[in-house]
PAKE-854616 format. One record per residue (C-alpha): residue in one letter; chain; residue number from 0; y, z, x. Coordinates in nm, 3 decimals. Layout:
N
+------+-----+-----+---------+---------+---------+
| type | mol | seq |       Y |       Z |       X |
+------+-----+-----+---------+---------+---------+
|    A |   A | NUM |       Y |       Z |       X |
...
+------+-----+-----+---------+---------+---------+
This chain:
210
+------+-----+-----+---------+---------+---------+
| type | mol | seq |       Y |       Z |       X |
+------+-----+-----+---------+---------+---------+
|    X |   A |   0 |   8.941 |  36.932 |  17.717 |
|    X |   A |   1 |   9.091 |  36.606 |  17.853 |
|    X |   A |   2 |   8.945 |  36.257 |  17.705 |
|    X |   A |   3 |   8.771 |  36.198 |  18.016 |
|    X |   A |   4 |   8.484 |  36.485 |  18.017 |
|    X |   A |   5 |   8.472 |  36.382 |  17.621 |
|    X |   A |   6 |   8.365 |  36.069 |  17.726 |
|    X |   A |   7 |   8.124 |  36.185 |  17.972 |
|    X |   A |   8 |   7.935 |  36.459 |  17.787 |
|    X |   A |   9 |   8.078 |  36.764 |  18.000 |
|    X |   A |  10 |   8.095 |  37.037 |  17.846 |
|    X |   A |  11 |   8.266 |  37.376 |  18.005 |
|    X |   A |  12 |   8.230 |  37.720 |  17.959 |
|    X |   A |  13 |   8.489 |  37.987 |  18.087 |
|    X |   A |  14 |   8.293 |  38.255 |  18.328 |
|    X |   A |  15 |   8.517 |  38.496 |  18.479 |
|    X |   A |  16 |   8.821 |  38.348 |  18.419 |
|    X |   A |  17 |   8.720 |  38.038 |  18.574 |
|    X |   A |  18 |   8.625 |  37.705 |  18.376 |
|    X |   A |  19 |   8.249 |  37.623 |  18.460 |
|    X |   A |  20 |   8.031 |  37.326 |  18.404 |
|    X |   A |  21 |   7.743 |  37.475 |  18.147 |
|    X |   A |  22 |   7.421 |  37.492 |  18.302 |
|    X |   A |  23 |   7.557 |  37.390 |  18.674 |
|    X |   A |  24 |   7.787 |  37.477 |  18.904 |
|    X |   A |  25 |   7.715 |  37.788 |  19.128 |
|    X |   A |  26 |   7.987 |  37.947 |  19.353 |
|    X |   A |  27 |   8.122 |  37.703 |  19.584 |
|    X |   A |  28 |   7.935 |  37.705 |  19.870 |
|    X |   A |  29 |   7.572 |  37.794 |  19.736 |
|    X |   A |  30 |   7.276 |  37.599 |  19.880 |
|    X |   A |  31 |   7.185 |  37.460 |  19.552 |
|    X |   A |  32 |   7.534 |  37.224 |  19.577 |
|    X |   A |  33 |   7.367 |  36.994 |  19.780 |
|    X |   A |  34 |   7.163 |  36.887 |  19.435 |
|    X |   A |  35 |   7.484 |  36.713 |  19.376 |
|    X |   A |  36 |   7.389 |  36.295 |  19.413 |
|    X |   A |  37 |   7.636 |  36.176 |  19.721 |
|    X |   A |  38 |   7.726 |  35.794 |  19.711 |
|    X |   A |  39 |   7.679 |  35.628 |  20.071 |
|    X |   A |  40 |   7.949 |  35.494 |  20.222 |
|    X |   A |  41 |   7.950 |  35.138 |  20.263 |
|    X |   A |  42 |   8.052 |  34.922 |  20.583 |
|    X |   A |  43 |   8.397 |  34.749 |  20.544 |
|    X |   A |  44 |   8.309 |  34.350 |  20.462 |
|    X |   A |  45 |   7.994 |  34.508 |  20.253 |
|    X |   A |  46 |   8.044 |  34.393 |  19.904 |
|    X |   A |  47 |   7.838 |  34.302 |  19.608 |
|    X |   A |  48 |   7.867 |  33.954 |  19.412 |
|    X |   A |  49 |   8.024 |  34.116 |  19.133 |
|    X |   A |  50 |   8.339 |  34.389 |  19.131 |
|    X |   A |  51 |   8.227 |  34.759 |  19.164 |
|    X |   A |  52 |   8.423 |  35.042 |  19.000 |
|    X |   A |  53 |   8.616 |  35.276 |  19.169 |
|    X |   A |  54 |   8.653 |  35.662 |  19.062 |
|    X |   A |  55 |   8.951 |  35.748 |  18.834 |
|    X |   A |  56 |   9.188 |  35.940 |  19.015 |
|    X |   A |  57 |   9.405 |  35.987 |  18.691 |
|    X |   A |  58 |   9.107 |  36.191 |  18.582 |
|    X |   A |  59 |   9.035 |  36.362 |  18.940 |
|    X |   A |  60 |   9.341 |  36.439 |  18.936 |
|    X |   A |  61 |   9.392 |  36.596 |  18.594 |
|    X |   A |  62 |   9.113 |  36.800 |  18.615 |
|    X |   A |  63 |   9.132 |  36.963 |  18.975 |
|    X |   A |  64 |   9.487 |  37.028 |  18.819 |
|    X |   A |  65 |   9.376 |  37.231 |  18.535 |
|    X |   A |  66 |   9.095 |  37.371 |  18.783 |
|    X |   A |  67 |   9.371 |  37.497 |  18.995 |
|    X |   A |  68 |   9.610 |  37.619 |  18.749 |
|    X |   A |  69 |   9.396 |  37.736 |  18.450 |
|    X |   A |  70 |   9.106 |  37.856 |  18.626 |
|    X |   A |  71 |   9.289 |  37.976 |  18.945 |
|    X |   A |  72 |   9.103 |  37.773 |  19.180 |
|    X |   A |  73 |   9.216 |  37.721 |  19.519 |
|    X |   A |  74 |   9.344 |  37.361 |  19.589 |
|    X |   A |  75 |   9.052 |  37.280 |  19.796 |
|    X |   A |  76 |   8.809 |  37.437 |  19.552 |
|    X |   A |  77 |   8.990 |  37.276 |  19.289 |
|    X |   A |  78 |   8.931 |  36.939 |  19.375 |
|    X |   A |  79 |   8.570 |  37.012 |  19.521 |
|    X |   A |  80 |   8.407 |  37.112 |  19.160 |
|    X |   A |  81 |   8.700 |  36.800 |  19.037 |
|    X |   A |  82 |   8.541 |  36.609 |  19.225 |
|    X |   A |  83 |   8.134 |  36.741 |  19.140 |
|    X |   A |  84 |   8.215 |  36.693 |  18.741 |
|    X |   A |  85 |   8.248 |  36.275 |  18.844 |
|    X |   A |  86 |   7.921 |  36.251 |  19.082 |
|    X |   A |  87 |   8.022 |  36.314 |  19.393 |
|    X |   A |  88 |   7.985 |  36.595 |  19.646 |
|    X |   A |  89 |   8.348 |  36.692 |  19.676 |
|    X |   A |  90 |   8.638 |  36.532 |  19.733 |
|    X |   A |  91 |   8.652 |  36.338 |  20.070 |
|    X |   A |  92 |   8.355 |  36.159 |  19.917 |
|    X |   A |  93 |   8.537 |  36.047 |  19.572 |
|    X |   A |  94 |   8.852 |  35.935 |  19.759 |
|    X |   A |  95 |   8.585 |  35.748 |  20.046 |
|    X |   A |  96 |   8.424 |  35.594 |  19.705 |
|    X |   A |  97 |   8.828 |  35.458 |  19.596 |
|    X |   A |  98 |   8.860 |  35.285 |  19.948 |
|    X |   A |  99 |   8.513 |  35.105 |  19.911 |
|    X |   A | 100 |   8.590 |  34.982 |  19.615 |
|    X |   A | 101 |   8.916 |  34.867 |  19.734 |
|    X |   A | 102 |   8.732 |  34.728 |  20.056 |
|    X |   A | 103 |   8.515 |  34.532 |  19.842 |
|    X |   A | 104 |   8.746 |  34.411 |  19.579 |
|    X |   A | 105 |   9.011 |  34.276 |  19.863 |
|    X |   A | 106 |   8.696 |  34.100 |  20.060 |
|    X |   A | 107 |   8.575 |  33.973 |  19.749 |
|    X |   A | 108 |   8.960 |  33.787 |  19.674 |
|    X |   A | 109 |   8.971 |  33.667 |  20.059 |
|    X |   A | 110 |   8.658 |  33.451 |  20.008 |
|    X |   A | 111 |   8.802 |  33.280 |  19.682 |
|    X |   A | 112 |   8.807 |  32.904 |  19.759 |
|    X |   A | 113 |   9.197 |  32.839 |  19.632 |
|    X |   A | 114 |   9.405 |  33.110 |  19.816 |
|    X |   A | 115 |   9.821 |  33.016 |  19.838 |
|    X |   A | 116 |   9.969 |  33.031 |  20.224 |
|    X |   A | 117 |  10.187 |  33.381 |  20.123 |
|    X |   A | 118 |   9.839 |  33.510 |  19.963 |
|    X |   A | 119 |   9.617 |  33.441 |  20.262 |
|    X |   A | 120 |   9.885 |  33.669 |  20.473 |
|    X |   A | 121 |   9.928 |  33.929 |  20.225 |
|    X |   A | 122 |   9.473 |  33.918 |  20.182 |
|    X |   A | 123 |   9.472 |  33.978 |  20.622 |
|    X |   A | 124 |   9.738 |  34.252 |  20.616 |
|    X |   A | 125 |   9.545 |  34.390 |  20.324 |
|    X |   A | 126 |   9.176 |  34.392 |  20.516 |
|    X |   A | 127 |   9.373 |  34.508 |  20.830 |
|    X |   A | 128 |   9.537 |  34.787 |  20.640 |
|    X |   A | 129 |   9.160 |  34.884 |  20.515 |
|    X |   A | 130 |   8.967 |  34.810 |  20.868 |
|    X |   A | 131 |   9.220 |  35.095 |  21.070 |
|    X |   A | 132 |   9.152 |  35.380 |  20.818 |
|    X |   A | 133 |   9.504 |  35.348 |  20.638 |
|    X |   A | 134 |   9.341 |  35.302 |  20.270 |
|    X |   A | 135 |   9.097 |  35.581 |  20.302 |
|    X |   A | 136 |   9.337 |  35.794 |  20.454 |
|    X |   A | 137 |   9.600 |  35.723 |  20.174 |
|    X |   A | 138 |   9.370 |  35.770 |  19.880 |
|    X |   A | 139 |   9.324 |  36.117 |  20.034 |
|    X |   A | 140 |   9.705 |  36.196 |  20.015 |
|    X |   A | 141 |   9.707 |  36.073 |  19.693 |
|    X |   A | 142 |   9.799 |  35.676 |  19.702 |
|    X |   A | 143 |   9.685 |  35.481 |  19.400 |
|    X |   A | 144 |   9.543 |  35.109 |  19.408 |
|    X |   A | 145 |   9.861 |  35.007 |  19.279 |
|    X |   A | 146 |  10.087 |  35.144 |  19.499 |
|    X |   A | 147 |   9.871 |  35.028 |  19.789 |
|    X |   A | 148 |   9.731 |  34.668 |  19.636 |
|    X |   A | 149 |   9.991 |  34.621 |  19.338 |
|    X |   A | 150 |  10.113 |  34.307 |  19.275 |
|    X |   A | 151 |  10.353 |  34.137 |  19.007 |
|    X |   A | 152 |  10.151 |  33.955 |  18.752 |
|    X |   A | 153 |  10.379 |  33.653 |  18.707 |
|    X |   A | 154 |  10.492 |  33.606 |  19.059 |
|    X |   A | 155 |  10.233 |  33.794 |  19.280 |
|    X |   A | 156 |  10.481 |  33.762 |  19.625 |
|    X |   A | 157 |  10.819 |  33.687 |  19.490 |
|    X |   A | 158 |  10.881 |  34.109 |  19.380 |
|    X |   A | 159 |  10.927 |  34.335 |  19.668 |
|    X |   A | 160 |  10.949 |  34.591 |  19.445 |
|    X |   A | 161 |  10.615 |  34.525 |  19.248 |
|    X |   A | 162 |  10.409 |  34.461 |  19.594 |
|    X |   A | 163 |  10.190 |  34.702 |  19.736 |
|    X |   A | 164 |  10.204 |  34.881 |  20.076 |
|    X |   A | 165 |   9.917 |  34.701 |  20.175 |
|    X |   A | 166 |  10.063 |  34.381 |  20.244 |
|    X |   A | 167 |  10.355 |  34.501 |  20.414 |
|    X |   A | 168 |  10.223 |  34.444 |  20.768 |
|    X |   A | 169 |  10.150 |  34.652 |  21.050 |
|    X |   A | 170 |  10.134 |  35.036 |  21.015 |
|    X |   A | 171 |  10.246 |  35.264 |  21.159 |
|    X |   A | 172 |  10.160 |  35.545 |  21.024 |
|    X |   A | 173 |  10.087 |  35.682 |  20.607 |
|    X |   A | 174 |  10.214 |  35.991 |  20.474 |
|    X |   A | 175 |  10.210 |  36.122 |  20.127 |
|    X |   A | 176 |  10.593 |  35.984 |  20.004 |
|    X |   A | 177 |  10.570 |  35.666 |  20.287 |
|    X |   A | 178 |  10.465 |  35.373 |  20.471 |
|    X |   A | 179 |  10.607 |  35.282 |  20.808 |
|    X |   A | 180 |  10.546 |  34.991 |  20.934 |
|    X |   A | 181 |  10.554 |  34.828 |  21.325 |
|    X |   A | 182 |  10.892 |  34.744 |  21.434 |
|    X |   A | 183 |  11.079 |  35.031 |  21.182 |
|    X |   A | 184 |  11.065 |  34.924 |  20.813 |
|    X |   A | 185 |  10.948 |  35.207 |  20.617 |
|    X |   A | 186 |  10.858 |  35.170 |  20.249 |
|    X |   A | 187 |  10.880 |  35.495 |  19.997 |
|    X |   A | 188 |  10.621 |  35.554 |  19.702 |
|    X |   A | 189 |  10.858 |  35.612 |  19.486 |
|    X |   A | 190 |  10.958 |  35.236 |  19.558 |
|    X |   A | 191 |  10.620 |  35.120 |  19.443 |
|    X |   A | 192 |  10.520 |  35.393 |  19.140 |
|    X |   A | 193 |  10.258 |  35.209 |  18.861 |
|    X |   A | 194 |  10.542 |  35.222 |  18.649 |
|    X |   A | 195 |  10.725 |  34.930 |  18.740 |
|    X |   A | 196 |  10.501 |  34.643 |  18.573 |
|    X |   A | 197 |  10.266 |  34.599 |  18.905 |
|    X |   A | 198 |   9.866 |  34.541 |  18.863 |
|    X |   A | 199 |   9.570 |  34.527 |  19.155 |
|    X |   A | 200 |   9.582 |  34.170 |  19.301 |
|    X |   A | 201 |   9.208 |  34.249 |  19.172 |
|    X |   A | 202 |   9.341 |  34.275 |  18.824 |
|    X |   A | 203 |   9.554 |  33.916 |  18.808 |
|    X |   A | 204 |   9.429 |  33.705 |  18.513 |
|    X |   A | 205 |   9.130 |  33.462 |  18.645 |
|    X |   A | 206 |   9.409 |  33.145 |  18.622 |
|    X |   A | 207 |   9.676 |  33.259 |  18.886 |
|    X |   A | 208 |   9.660 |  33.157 |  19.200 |
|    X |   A | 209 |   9.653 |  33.426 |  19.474 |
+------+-----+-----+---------+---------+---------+
């Protein structure tokens, strides 16, 4: 059991060689799914005073994962009961929860009082990139925030590498390996993995200046 359902009181139970919630969880499908709380979706420029948080999709990830290859789930079912076990109603809803909270946290950072020339571009490429649809539809083929709104801590717009798609300018289009942009330039996700030192802009300490 991964450290995630642990630390949300799931337990499981293993019903015909598929790995059930206990006490929930009918066949995929079954009228009593739509017990399952959906969050609304929230208007881009909608945000709250303080940051909200976003879904895991580490842990979405993990589980429809062990869903579909322990249990022998399809994909899709997979990452629809994924997708129940963290409050949501399957998994276009999680991934539309990841780009709200993306939506607010980059809205939230463009009204900050002390913004730097470079960070005032990269903030309108970034709300552009969220008002066409690209952020929603890259959390569904799997982008993370840091890939998409990564930054380097110490010099936010002086590493390429460390930069998210976001702020790249205009798109073109999003698939699940790249980004191409107006005009040609096409960035890879293996260019901008979370492994490379990057953070969300969202996550810079409170004293650097955007």
């Amino acid at each position: 059991m991964s450290r995630w359902l642990h630390a949300a009181g799931v337990s499981t139970e293993v019903q015909k060689g598929q790995i059930r919630q206990k006490g929930q969880k009918p066949p995929i499908g079954a009228e009593t799914q739509t017990s399952v709380p959906c969050v609304p979706s929230v208007p881009y420029g909608l945000t709250s005073k303080h940051p909200i948080t976003a879904p895991d999709p580490d842990a979405f990830e993990e589980r429809a994962g062990i869903l579909e290859y322990d249990a022998g789930l399809q994909r899709h079912d997979a990452e629809t009961r994924a997708a129940q076990e963290l409050g949501f109603n399957d998994a276009p809803s999680l991934q539309g929860e990841m780009a709200r909270h993306w939506a607010a946290e980059i809205e939230r950072l463009a009204r900050l009082p002390a913004i730097s020339p470079e960070g005032a571009v990269a903030l309108k490429r970034a709300r552009t990139f969220i008002s066409e649809g690209w952020a929603l539809q890259a959390a569904r083929l799997g982008w993370d925030e840091v890939e998409l709104f990564g930054v380097c801590p110490r010099a936010p717009w002086q590493r390429l590498d460390r930069k998210g798609v976001a702020f790249g300018g205009a798109v073109q289009v999003v698939t699940q390996d790249a980004v191409a942009y107006v005009g040609g330039l096409r960035r890879y996700r293996a260019q901008v993995n979370n492994d490379n030192g990057a953070v969300p802009i969202w996550a810079l300490p409170d004293d650097t200046t955007i």
